[in-house]
C-alpha positions in Angstrom: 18.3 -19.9 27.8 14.5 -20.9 27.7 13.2 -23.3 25.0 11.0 -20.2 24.0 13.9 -18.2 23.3 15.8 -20.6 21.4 12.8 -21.2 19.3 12.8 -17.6 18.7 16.1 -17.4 18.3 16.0 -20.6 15.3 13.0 -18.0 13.8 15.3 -15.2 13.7 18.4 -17.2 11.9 15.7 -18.5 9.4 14.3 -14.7 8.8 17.9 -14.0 8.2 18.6 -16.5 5.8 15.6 -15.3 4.2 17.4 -12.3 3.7 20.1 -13.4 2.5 18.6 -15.7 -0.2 15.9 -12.5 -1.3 18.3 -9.8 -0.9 15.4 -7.9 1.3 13.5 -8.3 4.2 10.7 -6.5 6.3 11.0 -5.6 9.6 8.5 -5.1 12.2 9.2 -2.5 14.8 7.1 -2.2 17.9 7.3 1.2 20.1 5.6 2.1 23.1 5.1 5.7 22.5 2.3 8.0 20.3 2.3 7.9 16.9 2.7 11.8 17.8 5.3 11.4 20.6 9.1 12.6 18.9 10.4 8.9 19.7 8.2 7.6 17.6 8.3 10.1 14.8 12.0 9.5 15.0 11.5 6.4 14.8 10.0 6.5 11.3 12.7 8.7 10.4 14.7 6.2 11.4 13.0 3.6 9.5 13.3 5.7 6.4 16.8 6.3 6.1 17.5 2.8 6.8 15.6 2.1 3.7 17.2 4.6 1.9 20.9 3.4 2.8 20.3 0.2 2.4 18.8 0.5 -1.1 15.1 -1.1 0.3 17.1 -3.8 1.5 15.3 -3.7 5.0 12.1 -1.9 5.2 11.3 -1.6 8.3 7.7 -1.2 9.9 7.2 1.1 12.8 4.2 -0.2 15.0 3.5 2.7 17.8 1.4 2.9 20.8 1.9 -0.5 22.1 -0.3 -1.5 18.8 1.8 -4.7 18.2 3.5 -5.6 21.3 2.8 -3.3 24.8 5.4 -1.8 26.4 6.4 -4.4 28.9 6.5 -7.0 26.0 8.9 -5.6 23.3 12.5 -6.2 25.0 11.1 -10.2 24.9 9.8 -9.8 21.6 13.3 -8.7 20.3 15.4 -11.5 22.6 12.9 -14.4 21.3 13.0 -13.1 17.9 9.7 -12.5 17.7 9.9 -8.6 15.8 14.0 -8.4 14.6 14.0 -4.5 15.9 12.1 -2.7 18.7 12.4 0.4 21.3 12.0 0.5 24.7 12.7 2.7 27.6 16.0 1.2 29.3 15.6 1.5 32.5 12.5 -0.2 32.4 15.0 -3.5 32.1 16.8 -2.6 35.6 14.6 -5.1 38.1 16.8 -8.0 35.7 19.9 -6.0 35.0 20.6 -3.2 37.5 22.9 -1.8 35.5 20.6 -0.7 32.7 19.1 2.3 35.4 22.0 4.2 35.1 20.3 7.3 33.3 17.4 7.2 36.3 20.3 8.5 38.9 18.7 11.6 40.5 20.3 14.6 40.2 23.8 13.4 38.7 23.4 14.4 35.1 20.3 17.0 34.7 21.1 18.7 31.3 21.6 17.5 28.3 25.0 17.8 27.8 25.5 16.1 30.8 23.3 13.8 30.1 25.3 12.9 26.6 28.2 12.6 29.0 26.9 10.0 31.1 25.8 8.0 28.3 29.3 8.4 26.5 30.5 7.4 30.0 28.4 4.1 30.4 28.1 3.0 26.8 30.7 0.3 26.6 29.1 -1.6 29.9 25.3 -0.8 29.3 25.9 -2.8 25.7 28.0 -5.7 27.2 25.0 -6.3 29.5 22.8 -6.3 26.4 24.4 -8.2 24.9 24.1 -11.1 27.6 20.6 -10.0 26.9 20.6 -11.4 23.5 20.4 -7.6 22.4 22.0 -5.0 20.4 21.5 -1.7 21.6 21.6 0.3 17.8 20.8 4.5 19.5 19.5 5.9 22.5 17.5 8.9 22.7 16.9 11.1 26.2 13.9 12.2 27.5 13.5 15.7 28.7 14.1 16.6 32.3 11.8 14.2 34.8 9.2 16.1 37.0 6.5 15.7 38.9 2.4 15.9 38.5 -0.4 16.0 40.8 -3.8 16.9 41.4 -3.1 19.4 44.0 -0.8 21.8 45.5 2.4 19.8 46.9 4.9 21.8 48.9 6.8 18.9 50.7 6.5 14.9 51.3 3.5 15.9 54.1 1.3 16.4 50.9 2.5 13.1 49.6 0.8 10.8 51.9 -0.9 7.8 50.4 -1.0 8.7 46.8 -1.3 6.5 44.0 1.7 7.2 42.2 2.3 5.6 38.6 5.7 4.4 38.6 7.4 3.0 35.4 10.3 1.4 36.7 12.1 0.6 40.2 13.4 3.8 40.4 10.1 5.8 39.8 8.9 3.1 42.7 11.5 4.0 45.0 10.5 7.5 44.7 7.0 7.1 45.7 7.7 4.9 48.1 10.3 7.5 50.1 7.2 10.1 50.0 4.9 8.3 51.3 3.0 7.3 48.1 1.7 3.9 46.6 3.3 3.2 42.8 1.0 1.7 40.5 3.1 -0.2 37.6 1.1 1.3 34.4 2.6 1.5 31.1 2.5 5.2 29.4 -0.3 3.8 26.7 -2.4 3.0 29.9 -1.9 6.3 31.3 -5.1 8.1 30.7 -7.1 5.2 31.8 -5.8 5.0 34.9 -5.9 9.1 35.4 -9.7 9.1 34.8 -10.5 5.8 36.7 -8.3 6.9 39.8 -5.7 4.0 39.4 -3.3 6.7 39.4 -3.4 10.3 40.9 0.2 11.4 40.1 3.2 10.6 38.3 6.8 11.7 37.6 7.3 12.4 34.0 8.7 14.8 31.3 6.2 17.4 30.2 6.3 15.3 27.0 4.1 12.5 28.3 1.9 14.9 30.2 1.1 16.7 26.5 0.6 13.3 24.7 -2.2 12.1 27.1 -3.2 15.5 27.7 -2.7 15.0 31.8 -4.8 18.7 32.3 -8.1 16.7 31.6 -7.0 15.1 34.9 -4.1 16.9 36.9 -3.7 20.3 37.9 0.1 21.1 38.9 3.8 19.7 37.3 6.6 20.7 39.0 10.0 21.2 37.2 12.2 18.9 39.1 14.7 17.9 36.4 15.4 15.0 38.3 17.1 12.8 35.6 17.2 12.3 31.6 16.2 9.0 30.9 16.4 7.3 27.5 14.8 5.2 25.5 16.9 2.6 23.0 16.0 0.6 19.6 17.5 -2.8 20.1 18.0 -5.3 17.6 18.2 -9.0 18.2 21.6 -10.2 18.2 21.5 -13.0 15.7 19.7 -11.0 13.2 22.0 -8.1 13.7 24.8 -10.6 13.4 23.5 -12.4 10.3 23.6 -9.3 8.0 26.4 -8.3 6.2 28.9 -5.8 7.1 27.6 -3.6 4.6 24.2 -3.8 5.8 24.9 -3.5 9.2 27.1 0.0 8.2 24.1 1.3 6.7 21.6 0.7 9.4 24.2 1.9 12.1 24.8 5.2 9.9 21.1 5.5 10.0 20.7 5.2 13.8 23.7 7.4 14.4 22.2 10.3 12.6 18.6 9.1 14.2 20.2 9.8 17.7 21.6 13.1 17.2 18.3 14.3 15.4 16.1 12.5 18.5 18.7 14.3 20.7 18.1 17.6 19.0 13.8 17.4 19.2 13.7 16.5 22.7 15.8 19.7 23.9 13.9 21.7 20.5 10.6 20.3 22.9 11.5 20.9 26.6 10.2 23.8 27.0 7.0 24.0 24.8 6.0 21.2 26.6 6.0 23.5 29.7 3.9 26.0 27.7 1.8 23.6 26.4 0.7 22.4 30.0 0.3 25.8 31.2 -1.8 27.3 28.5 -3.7 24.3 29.0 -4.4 25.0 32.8 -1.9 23.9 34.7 0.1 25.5 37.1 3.8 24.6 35.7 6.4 25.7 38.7 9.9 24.7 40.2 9.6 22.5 43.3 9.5 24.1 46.4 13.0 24.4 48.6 11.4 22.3 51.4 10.7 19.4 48.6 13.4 19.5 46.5 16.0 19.3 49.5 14.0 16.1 50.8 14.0 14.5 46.9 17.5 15.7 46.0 18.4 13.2 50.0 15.8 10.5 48.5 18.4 10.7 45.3 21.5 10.0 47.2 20.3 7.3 48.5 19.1 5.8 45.5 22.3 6.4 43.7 24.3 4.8 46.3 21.8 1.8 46.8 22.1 1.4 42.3 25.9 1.4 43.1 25.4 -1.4 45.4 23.3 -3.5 42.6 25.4 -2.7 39.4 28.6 -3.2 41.2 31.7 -2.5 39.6 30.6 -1.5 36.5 28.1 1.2 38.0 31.3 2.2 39.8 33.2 2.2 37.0 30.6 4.5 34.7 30.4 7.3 37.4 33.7 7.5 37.6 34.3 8.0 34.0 31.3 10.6 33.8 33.2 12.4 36.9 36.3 12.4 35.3 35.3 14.3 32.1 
């Protein structure tokens, strides 16, 4: 553990105690997303029944955009105690834990249900590797179904060549890399920037982010690939999580079960208005064609079986319990 951490770590305990001496205690929560986006209204909602259940006990903050920390920096922020509480998209943690990509497996679990399933299914291992991470995972909350924009028509990876392709993660990497195309790290708050500047021509994406940054002033087509359901998570740093009371800690974990099914609930509500949404704003919205969806659904397999290689067992062991339900 790194000096900065365990000074963190120190600042956290002494918030805690904090708490315990005032009987309240404000928390800061950072989010990556829109104030608009449904993770981060959720989040508020989330924010608000924590302060109802826990009688104002812990009023917590919710900082969107990237406003207090950017997207890359709230998982450290949470670890080092820096904010107690913060979200994050998971798999964006799977270059240091391989295990944490499990939702970005092309083409295993592409509706929601099944989606609920694989989480249900990895659960119990994607929060023992949090918790190695100095992190408590309190809900998750799915994405809708991950597609594909561009500026142009795109019938197979021939129209692929040499694209800069924003990639959020090492799967969204891999991706571009397989069709021919360059990924560009660029955090969704960035997005728009790098649209108008030509950092980035193309992306894969729900229709949810293409709406928030309104991708039509930019890109012309988004192809309904349903490739995955990733999720984002609020964490919690262990030893503030750990120095609350059991009663407490009942109350906020009521509040984020109720948050997830509600987050849950939006994101399906959404799917398809997104769709509408991008269409009515001139964009052609259509399903892949054959010829590229065969090629992407090969470029899955292989990423699947090169995750099960890099999480090991317990990658193993969580498709195996999705496939068994």
């Amino acid at each position: 553990m790194t000096y900065a951490m365990k000074t963190g770590i120190a600042l956290a305990l002494t918030a805690t105690t904090a708490f315990a001496d005032s009987h309240a205690q404000n928390w800061d929560m950072p989010m990556a997303y829109a104030a608009t986006n449904y993770h981060s209204e959720e989040g508020v909602a989330f924010a608000d029944r924590v302060r109802e259940y826990t009688d104002g006990a812990i009023n917590i903050t919710v900082h969107p955009g990237g406003s207090l920390f950017g997207g890359g920096d709230i998982k450290r922020a949470v670890q080092t105690g820096q904010v107690p509480i913060g979200e994050r998209f998971m798999s964006a943690h799977a270059n240091e834990a391989p295990l944490l990509g499990w939702d970005n497996l092309p083409f295993i679990a592409t509706s929601y249900a099944d989606n609920a399933k694989l989480w249900e299914a990895a659960r119990d291992s994607v929060n023992a590797q949090l918790a190695d991470l100095n992190l408590v995972a309190l809900y998750t909350c799915p994405w809708p179904g991950q597609g594909f924009y561009f500026n142009k028509e795109v019938g197979s990876s021939a129209d692929t060549q040499g694209i800069k392709f924003r990639s959020y993660n090492s799967a969204t990497a891999t991706f571009a890399e397989e069709l021919g195309m360059i990924p560009v790290q660029i955090e969704a708050a960035e997005l728009s920037q790098a649209l108008a500047t030509g950092v980035a021509s193309a992306f894969i994406s729900s229709g949810s982010t293409g709406y928030d940054r309104k991708v039509w002033e930019h890109l012309s087509h988004y192809y309904k690939v349903n490739a995955w359901l990733p999720r984002n998570y609020v964490m919690v740093n262990t030893q503030v999580w750990e120095g609350l009371d059991d009663e407490t800690r009942a109350a906020i974990q009521r509040a984020a079960d109720e948050t997830a099914a509600s987050c849950a609930a939006k994101s399906e509500e959404l799917a398809n208005f997104y769709f509408d949404e991008l269409a009515k704003n001139g964009m052609t919205v259509a399903d892949a064609s054959p010829e590229f969806l065969t090629e992407l659904e090969t470029i899955g397999a292989k990423m699947t079986a090169e995750w099960l290689e890099s999480a090991g067992a317990p990658g193993q062991a969580i498709i195996d319990a999705y496939n068994a339900n």
